[in-house]
N, C-alpha and C positions, 0 to 999 in steps of 0.2 A: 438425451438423458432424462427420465426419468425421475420421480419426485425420490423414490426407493432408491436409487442411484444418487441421487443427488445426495443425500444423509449419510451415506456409506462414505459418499466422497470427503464430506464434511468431518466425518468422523477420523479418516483416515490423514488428510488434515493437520485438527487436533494431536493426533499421535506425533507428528511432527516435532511438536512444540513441546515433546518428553525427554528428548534428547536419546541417549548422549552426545549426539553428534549436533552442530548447528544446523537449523533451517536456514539455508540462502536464499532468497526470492531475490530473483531480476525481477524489473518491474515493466510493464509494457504499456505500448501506448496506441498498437494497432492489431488488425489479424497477423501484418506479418513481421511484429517483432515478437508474436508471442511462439509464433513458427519457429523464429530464430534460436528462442529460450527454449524450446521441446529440442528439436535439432542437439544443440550442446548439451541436451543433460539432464535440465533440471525438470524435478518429480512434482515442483509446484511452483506457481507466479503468483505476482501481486499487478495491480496497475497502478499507477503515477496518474493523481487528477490531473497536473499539469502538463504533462504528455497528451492524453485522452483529451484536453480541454484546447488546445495547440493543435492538434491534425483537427478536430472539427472545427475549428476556426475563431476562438474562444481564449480569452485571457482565462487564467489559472482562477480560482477562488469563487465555485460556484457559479461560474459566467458562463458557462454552458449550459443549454436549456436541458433538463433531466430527463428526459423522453429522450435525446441525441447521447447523454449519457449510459443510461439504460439497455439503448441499441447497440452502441459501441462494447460494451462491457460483454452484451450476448454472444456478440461476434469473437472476441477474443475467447470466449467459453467455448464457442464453438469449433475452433483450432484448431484450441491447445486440448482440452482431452484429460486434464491432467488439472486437479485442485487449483482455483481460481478465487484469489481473495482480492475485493475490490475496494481502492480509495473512496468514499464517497464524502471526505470532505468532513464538513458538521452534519449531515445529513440530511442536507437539501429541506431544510424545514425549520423554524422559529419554535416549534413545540414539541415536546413529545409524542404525539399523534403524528404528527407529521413526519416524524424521524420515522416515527413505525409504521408510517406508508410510502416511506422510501424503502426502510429495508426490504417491506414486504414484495417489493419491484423489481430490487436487487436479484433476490430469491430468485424469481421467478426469471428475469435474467440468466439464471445458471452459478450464481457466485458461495461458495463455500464457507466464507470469510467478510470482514467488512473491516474498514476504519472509519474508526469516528475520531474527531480532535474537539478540544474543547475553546477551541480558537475562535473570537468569532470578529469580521470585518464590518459589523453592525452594531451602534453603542457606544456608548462612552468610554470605553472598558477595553482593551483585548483580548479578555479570555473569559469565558462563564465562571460562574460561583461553581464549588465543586460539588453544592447540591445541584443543579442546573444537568450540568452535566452528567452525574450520577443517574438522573432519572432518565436521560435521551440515552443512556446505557440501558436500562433497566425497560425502555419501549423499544429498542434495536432486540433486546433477549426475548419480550414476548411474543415478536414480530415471528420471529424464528420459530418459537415452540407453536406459534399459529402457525405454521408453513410444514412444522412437522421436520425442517433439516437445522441438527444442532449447529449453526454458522460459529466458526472462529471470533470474536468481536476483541478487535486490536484499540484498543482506549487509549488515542494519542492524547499527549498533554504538548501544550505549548511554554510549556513555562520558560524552559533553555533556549529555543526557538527565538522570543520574544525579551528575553533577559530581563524576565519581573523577578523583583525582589532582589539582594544580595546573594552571595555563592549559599550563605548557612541556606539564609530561609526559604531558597529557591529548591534546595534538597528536601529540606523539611516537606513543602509542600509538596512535591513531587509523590514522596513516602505518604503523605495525607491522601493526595488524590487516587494515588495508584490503590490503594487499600479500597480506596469508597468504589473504584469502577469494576473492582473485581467481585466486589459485596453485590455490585449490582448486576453485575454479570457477562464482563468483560475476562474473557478469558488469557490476554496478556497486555502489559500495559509498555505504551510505546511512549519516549520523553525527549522526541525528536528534540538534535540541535544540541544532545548532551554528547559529548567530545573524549571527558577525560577519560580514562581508563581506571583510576581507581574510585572515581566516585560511581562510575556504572556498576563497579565491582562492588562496591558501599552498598546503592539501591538494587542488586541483586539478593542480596543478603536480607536488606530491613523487607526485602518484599514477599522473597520468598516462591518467586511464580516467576512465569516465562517472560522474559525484558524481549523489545524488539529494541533495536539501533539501526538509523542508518549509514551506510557506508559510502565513503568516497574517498580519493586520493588521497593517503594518509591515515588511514583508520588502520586501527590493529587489527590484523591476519584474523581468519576461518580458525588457526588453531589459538591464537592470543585469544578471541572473545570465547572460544571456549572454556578457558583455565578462568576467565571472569566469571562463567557461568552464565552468560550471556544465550538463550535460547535460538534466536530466531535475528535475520540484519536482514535489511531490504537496501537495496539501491535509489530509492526514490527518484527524483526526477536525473537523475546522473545521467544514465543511456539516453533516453531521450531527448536531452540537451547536446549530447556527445555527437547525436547522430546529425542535428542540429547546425552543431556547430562546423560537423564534417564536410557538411552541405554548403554550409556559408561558405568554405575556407574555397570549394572547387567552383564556386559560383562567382567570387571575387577576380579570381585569379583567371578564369576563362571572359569577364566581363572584360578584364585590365590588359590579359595581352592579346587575344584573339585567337589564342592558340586553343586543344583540343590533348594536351598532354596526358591531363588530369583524369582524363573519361576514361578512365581504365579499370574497371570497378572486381574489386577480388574477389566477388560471388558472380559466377557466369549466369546468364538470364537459365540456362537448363538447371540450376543448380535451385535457383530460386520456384522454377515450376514444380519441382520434387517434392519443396515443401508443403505443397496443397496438393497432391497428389492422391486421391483416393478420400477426398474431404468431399462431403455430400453437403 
């Protein structure tokens, strides 16, 4: 793909996030769960850092060195074929220059999209000031406009996440920060860890622009976060855990009774060659 290719993609994208229909992203975490996600359907992914950070062999939270990052992110670009927006965390950097020589990596990786969260596991604090963050939004956009592909930039907020503040002022904030990262140049704001349904429907409203959510067992339906007005839902680390876990439960149970019941796997190994099939 090409750089002209890669902008078109980006752009196309963006259109996503106009509706009226929800953008779904499954979220991946290698070449071949992003195979998986092309296979069923969907027209675009996202990646899960703690996926991505778990197959290379990495605790969740920046603990994968960014160059194995980078790599991994290209490979899944490589695949899938199909609009690519990638976790990258706080953006692997203490400054804004730094953020904008992640992105500028990303880019060049093949990713369409980015997250950035305002989260940070350094300091005193849990989460940046919302100028802080505003300006690592505002070096993620010019990264882009130097790369020449207009990228998605999904401006998580940790606040729900992290349960700072009371229910009011935790809204409030939310509505303060999503404003400043869109000013800055975040083109949806995501407020992982927010749950209820009316109050997504509340900061749909005060925002005015494309909300992400993430989804899991129990979250309102593809048509409910519609009638919210809800743009766009990712799965975050859900599948990846899922497959995880699926892993654990036949590894347990072949350590415990000796037996071989379990090895009976519902994608036959031809089924799984198919999917790389014609992949240069």
């Amino acid at each position: 793909m090409n750089r002209a290719e890669q902008a078109q993609q980006a752009e196309l994208f963006r259109n996503k996030h106009r509706g009226p229909r929800l953008l779904l992203l499954p979220n991946a975490w290698d070449a071949m769960s992003a195979r998986v996600f092309v296979a069923a359907g969907f027209d675009a992914i996202a990646t899960t850092s703690g996926g991505v950070a778990w197959s290379l062999g990495y605790a969740d939270g920046e603990q994968a060195p960014w160059p194995e990052v980078v790599a991994a992110t290209a490979r899944i670009v490589r695949v899938a074929r199909i609009p690519v927006t990638a976790d990258i965390e706080a953006g692997y950097g203490e400054t804004p220059d730094a953020v904008m020589r992640s992105v500028s990596e990303i880019i060049e990786a093949g990713a369409v999209g980015v997250n950035l969260e305002d989260g940070t596991l350094h300091g005193p604090v849990p989460i940046r000031s919302a100028a802080d963050a505003a300006d690592r939004v505002r070096a993620a956009r010019e990264a882009a406009k130097a790369a020449g592909v207009p990228i998605v930039i999904n401006g998580r907020t940790d606040l729900y996440l992290r349960n700072i503040g009371d229910e009011a002022s935790r809204f409030e904030e939310t509505v303060e920060r999503g404003r400043a990262y869109l000013a800055a140049g975040a083109d949806c704001v995501y407020p992982i860890g927010l749950r209820d349904p009316a109050t997504v429907g509340r900061l749909v409203k005060a925002l005015g622009a494309p909300i992400n959510i993430n989804v899991r067992a129990g979250s309102p339906s593809v048509a409910e976060l519609e009638a919210l007005g809800v743009a766009r839902a990712s799965t975050a680390s859900q599948l990846a855990l899922m497959a995880m876990s699926m892993t654990r439960q036949v590894a347990d149970e072949l350590r415990a009774t000796g037996r071989f019941d379990t090895l009976s796997p519902a994608m036959a190994q031809a089924d799984a060659q198919r999917l790389f099939t014609g992949l240069s």
